[in-house]
Phi, psi and omega in degrees: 000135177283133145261172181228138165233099179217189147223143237294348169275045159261131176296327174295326173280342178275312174303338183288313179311295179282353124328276179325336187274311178251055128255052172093280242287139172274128184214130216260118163255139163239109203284065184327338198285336200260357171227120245250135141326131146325134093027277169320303190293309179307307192300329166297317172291324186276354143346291171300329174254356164122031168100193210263011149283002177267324198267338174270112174299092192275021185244355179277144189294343163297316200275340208245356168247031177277162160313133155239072176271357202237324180276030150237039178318101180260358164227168168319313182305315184282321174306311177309335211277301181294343187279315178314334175253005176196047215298344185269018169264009178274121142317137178218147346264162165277127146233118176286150214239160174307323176291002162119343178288140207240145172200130189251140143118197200186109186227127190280348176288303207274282216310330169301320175299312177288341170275348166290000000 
């Protein structure tokens, strides 16, 4: 089973939802704004996707009305900090595989990839 992590009016996340849907795939949504990512888990997915500008969306209209005392974030801690007050700067969706491999945003070629 896939989770999906978003929210649940977002349009990139209803298509990714209904792609997943029709290749098979079983799948778990997680609405973030109303249940917050583990701490654990952010560090890991941006690990995983090449540090944490893959995982932060920085074109988004959330990231572009931050302060900007905040945009410029030099440790895990600050990135956690801003994602924890503003959760929708997280690329959506995140989906996760049971082994825990992780890939955001939603391209229907790399997911035939990611899910192969």
């Amino acid at each position: 089973m896939l989770r999906v992590y978003g929210i649940k009016n977002c349009s990139t996340c209803v298509k990714a939802l209904k792609w997943l849907e029709e290749q098979g795939q079983k799948v778990e949504f997680i609405d973030y704004r109303a249940n917050p990512v583990d701490p654990t888990l952010l560090l890991d997915w941006a690990k995983q996707l090449g540090e944490w500008p893959k995982l932060v969306n920085r074109a988004s209209m959330t990231w572009r009305n931050l302060d900007e005392s905040l945009k410029t974030p030099e440790t895990d801690t600050d990135w956690l900090a801003i994602i924890a007050a503003h959760p929708t700067v997280v690329r959506r969706p995140v989906t996760v595989k049971a082994d825990g491999k992780a890939i955001a945003g939603f391209n229907e070629k790399k997911m035939i990839e990611f899910l192969g």
